[in-house]
C-alpha positions in Angstrom: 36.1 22.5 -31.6 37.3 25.0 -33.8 39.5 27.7 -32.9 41.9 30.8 -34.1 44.4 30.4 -31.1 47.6 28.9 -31.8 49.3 26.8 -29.0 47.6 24.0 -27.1 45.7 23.6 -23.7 45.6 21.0 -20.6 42.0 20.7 -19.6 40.3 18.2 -16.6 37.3 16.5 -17.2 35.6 15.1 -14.5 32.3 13.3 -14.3 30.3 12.9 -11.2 27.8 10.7 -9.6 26.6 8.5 -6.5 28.5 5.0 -6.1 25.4 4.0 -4.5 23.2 4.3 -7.6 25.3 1.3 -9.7 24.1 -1.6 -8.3 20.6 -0.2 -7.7 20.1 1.0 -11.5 21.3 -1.4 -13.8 23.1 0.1 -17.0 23.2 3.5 -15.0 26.5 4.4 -14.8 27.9 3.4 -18.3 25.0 5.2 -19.7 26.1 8.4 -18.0 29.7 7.5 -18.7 28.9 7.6 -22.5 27.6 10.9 -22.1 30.8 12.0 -20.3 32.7 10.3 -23.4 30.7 12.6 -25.8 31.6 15.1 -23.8 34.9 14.8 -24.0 34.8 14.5 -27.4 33.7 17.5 -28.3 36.1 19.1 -26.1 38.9 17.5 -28.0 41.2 19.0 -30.9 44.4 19.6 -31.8 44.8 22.7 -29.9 42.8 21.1 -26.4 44.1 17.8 -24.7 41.5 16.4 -22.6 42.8 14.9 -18.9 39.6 12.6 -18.4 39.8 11.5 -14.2 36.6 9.4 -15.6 33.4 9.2 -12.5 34.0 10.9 -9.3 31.4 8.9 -7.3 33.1 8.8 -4.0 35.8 10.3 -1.9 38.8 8.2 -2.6 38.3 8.9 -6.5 38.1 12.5 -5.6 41.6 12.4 -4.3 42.5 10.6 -7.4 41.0 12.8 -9.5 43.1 15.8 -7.9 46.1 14.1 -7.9 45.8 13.5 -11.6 45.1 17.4 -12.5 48.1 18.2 -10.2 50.5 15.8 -12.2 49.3 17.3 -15.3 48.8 20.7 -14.5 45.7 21.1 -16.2 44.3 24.9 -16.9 40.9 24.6 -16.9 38.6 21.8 -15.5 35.1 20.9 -17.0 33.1 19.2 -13.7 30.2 17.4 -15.7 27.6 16.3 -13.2 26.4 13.1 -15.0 23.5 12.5 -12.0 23.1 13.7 -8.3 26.5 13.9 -6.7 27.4 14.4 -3.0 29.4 17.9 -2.9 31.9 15.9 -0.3 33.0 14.2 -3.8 33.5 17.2 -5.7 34.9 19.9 -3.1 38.5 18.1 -2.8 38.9 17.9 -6.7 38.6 21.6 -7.4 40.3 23.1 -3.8 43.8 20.8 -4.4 43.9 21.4 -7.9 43.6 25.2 -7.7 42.8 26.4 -11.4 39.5 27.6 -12.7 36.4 25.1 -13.1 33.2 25.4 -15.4 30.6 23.5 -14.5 28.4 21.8 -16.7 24.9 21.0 -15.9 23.7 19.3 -19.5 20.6 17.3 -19.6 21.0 14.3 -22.3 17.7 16.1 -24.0 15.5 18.7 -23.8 12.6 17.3 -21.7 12.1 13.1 -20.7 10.1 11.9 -22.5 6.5 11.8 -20.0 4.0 9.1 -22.0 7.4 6.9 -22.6 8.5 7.3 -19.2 5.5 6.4 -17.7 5.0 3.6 -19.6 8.3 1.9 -18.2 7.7 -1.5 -16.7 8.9 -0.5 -12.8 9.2 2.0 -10.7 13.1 1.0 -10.5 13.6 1.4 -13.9 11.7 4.8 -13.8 13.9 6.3 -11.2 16.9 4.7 -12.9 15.5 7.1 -16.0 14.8 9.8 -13.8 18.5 10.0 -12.4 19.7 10.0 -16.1 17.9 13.6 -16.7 18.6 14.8 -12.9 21.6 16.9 -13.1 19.8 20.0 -12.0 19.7 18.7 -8.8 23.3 18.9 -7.9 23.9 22.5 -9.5 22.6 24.1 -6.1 24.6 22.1 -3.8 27.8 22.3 -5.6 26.8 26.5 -6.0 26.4 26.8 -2.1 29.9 24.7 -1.2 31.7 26.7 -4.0 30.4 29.7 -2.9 31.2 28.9 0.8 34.5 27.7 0.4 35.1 30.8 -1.6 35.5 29.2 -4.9 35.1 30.9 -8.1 33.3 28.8 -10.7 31.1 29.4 -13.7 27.8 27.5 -14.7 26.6 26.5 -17.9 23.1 24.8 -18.1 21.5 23.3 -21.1 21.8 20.0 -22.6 24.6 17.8 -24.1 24.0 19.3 -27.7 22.4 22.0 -27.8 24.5 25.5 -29.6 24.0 27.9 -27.1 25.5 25.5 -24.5 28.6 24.7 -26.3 28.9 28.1 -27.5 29.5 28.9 -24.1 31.4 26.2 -23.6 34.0 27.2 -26.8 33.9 30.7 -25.4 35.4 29.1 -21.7 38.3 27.3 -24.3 39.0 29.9 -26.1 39.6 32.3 -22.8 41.1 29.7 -21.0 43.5 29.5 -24.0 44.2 33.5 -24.3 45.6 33.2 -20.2 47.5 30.9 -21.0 48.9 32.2 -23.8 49.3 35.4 -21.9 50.3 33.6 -19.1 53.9 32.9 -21.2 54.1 36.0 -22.7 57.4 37.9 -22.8 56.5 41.7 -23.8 59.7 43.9 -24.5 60.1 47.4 -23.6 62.2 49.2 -25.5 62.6 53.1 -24.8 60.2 55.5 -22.7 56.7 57.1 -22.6 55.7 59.8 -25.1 56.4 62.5 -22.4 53.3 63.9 -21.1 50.8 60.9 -22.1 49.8 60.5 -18.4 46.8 58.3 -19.5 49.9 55.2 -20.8 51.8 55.2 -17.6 51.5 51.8 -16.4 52.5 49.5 -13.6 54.5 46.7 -14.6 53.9 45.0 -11.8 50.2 44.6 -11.8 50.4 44.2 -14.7 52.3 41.1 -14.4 50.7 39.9 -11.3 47.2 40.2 -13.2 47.8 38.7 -17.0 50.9 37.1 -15.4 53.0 37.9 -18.4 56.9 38.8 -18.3 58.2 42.1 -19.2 62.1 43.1 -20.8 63.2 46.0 -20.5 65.0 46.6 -23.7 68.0 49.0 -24.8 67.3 50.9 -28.6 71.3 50.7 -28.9 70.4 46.9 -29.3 68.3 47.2 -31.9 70.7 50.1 -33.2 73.4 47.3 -33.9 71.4 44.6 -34.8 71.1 46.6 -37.9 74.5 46.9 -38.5 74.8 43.1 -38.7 71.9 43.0 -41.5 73.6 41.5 -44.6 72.7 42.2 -48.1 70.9 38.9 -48.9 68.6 39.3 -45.7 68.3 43.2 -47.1 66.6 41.7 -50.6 64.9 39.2 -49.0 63.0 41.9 -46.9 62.7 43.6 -50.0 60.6 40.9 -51.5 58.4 40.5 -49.0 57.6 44.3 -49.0 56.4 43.8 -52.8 54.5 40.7 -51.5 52.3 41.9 -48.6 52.2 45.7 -49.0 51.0 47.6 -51.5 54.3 49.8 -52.0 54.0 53.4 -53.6 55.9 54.4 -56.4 55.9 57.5 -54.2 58.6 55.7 -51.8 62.1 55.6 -52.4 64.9 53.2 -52.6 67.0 54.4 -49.9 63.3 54.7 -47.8 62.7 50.9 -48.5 66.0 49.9 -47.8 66.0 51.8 -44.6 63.1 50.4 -43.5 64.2 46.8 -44.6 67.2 47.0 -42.7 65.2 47.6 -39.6 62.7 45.2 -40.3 65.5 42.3 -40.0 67.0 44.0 -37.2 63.3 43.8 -35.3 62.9 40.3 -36.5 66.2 39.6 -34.6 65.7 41.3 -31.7 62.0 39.4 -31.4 64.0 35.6 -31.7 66.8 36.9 -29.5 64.9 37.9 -26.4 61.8 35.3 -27.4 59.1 38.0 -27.2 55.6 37.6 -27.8 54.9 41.6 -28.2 56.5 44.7 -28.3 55.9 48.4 -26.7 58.6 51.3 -27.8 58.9 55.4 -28.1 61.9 56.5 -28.7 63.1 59.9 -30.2 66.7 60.1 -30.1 68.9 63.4 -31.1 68.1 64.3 -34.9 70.8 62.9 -37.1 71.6 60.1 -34.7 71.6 56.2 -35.1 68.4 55.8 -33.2 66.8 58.2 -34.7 67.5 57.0 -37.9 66.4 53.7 -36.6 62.9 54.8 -34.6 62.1 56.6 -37.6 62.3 53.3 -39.9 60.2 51.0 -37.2 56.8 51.0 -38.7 56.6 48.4 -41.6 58.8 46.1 -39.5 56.0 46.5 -36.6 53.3 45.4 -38.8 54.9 42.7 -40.3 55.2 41.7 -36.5 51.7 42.5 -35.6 50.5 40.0 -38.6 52.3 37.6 -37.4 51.5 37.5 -33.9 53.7 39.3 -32.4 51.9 43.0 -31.9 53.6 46.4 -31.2 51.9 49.3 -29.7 54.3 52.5 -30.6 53.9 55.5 -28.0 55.3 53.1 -25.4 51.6 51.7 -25.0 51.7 48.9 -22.6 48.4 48.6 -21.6 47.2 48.4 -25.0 49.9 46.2 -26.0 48.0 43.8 -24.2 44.8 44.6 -25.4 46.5 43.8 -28.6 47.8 40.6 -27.8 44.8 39.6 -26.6 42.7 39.5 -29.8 45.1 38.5 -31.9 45.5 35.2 -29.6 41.6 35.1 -30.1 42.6 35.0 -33.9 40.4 38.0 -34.6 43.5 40.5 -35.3 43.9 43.4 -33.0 45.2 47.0 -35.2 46.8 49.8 -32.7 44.1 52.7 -32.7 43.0 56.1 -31.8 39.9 58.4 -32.1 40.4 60.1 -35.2 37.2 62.3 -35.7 33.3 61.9 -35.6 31.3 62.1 -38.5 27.9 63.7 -36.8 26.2 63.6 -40.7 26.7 59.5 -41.0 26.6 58.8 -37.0 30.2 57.1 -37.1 33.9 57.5 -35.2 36.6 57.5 -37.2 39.7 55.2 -35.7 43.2 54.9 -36.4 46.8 55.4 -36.2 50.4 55.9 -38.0 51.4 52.8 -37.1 51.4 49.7 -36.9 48.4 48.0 -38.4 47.5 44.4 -38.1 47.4 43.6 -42.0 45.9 40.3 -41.5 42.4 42.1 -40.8 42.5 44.7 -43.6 40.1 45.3 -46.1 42.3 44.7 -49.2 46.1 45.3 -49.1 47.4 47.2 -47.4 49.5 50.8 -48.2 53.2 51.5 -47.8 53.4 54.7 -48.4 56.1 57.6 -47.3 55.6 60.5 -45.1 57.9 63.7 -44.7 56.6 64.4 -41.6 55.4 61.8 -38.5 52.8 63.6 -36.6 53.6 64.4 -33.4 56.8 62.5 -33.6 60.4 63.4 -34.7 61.8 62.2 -38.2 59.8 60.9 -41.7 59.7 58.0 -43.1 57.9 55.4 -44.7 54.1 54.5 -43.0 50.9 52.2 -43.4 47.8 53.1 -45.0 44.6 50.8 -44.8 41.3 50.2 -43.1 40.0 47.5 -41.2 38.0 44.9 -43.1 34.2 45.4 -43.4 32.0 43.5 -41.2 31.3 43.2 -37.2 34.3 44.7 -34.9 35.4 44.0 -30.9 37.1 47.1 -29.6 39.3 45.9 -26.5 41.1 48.6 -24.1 42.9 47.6 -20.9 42.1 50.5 -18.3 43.5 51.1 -15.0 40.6 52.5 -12.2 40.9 55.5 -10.0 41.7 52.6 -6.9 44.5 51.1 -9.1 42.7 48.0 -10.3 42.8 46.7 -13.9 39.7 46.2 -16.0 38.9 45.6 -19.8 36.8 47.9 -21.7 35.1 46.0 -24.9 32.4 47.1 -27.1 31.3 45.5 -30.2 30.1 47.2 -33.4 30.5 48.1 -37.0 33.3 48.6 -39.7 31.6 49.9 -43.0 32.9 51.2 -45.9 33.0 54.8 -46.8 35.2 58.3 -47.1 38.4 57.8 -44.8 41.1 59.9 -44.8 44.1 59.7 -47.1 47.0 60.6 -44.7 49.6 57.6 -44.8 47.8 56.4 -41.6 45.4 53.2 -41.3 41.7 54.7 -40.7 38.1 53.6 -40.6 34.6 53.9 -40.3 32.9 52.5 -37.0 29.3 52.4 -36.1 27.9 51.4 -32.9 24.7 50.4 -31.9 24.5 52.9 -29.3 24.8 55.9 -31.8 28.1 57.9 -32.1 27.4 60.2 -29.6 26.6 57.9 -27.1 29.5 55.9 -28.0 32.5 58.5 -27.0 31.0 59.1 -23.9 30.4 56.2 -22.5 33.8 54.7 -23.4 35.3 57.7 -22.7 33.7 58.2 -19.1 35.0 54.5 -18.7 38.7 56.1 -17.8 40.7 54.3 -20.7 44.1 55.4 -22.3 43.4 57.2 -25.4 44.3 54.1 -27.5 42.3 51.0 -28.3 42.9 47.5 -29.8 40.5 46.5 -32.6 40.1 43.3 -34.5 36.9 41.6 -35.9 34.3 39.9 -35.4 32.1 40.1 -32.1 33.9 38.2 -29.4 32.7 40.5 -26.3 31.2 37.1 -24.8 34.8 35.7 -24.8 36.7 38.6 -23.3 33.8 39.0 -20.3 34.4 34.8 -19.8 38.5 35.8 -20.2 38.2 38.8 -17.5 36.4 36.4 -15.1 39.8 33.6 -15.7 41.8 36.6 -14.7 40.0 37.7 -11.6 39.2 41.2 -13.0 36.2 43.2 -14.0 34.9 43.9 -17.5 33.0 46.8 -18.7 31.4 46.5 -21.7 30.1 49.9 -23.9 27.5 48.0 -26.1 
């Protein structure tokens, strides 16, 4: 399986059957036990191990088979059910190892094969056909004890090969693999709210208990002398890199680009020093001061950080910090945006920001360019300018609901190319299936922050599976 997420995942496999069957139906068994190999085969990469507990065909194995995912501490489990399978066998498996199970209910082909079929030799060796193709017949009983014993569990029907089936499949991975990335997540905090943006206030503590990440709480005077430690070497360095992924102005100056290197290291130290995986800030501080100077120098180090997946949501964005995190683990990016303007002539929204972008998804280079005067915001400095690359778009909000519950907005739709505005700020061109119009309203009505996470490609499928890992609701715009 292929895969943008970085990091690797513990998944169970588990076939199931009916001891009782094997000596009944010669070749039975390894037959089905081949198609549990291929199985997990297919699961198997360098970012998935595989924990294979083999045939569950009676209880004893079941207890193995638990005992097994427990040692390993698997994430996911895949319950194949190879044949019909007593429910008794497959109950103590999934309620002792406690993590989320997909079950798999994949024919070996499409249809049997009637006129051959009926041609076998003996009724024996018809039924031992039969209970090859029979895995249908378990997906009820092991739905009604699931749902009984208030077990969540998700169903995918099809057969061994088919695309649709293991696109679903990939799409379970995939999720499973963005939890648990989340799941180790440090995200640092460094500053306070933009004061007044009501809609950003958010509660560190569901938030944790839901994506089960860890927040820091982080001091600016931190960062503040990390940059006095920045030597001249590290400076350069910096400097090189600027003329090696941005497109820098001739506009900016040197003491601008050697501002904003300084605190580019400085960032990069503060990420190793406290380990974080992301990064939410605002910060003012009194004009002329050394965090000022330093809060006003943060946005080419951010998207440096963003790029390299470690995103930062300025404005002291948590939620969407999140939202951020979570598409760039899906390898699809994940840029820190706003609605900019409607275009009611072309039936688009304009999206951006001032910063920071996720350069990895641009369309062409991207623009570091300087600004006397940060909208909105103290100070000037130096700022990105680019648009998101051309082609299909996911845009991912984490909202929180009038009763306090968390949920993830998602719509999918188009970046095109066209007039965007030249401010020192990244910008684009979306269009939506649902019309423009039809578009702000309904995400609007949804109750999200005013900021969104956007990357590319159309991965709403993965982030419904990933909201069902989580125990939360999705809603999805179009």
């Amino acid at each position: 399986m292929e895969s943008g997420i970085h990091g690797s995942l513990k998944v169970g496999l588990f076939g199931i059957g009916l001891d009782t069957y094997w000596p009944q139906f010669k070749g039975l068994k390894q037959r089905l036990e081949g198609y549990q190999q291929h199985i997990h085969r297919r699961l198997e990469d360098e970012s998935v191990i595989v924990i294979d507990a083999g045939m569950v065909d009676n209880l004893e194995k079941s207890y193995e088979a638990a005992g097994l995912f427990r040692r390993e501490q698997v994430d996911l489990i895949f319950l194949y059910i190879s044949t019909y399978a007593l429910s008794a066998t497959v109950l103590p498996v999934v309620q002792q190892t406690r993590v989320p199970v997909v079950v798999l209910n994949l024919q070996p082909s499409r249809r049997i094969d009637y006129e051959s079929f009926n041609r076998l030799g003996s009724r024996e060796e018809m039924t031992g056909e039969w209970l090859a193709h029979c895995q249908a017949c378990s997906a009820p009983e092991i739905a009604s004890v699931f749902n009984r014993a208030g077990i969540a569990y998700h169903l995918v029907t099809g057969t061994l090969d088919d695309a649709e089936s293991w696109q679903e499949i990939e799409a379970w991975v995939d999720a499973a693999q963005v939890a648990n990335v989340l799941s180790r997540t440090n995200i640092g905090l460094m500053g306070h709210y933009y004061d007044g943006m009501l809609d950003v206030y958010s509660d560190y503590t569901q938030l944790a208990a839901v994506f089960k990440c860890h927040f820091s709480l982080i001091e600016v005077d931190e960062l503040v002398a990390l940059r006095g430690s920045v030597t001249e070497a590290e400076l350069q360095a910096m400097l090189t890199r600027f003329q090696q992924t941005f497109q820098v102005s001739l506009e900016c100056s040197p003491a601008e680009l050697r501002r904003a290197a300084v605190t580019t290291c400085a960032l990069s130290r503060l990420v190793q020093k406290h380990g974080l995986g992301a990064l939410a800030y605002y910060y003012e501080g009194q004009p002329g001061s050394p965090a000022e100077d330093t809060i006003t120098s943060v946005i080419a180090g951010n998207t440096l950080l963003t790029a390299n997946h470690v995103p930062v949501a300025g404005e002291y964005e948590v939620k969407n910090v999140l939202a951020m995190k979570i598409l760039d683990t899906f390898g699809v990016g994940g840029s820190f945006s706003e609605f900019y303007a409607m275009d009611f002539e072309d039936d688009i929204v304009m999206l951006g920001h001032d910063g920071p972008a996720h350069a990895a998804i641009a369309e062409g280079k991207v623009n570091l360019v300087p600004l006397q005067v940060y909208h909105g915001k103290p100070g000037k400095g130096l700022s990105i300018q680019m648009s998101v690359a051309n082609g299909p778009v996911t845009l991912l909000s984490v909202l929180q609901d009038q009763a306090g519950q968390l949920r993830l907005l998602v719509a999918e739709g188009q970046s095109e190319a066209g007039p965007v505005l030249q401010i020192g700020n990244t910008n684009s061109r979306y269009r939506f299936p649902i019309g423009a119009k039809a578009f702000v309203n309904t995400w609007a009505k949804a109750g999200p922050s005013h900021h969104c996470a956007i990357g590319v490609g159309h991965i709403a499928n993965k982030i419904e599976r990933l909201a069902e890992l989580l125990g939360i609701k999705v809603i999805r715009v179009c």
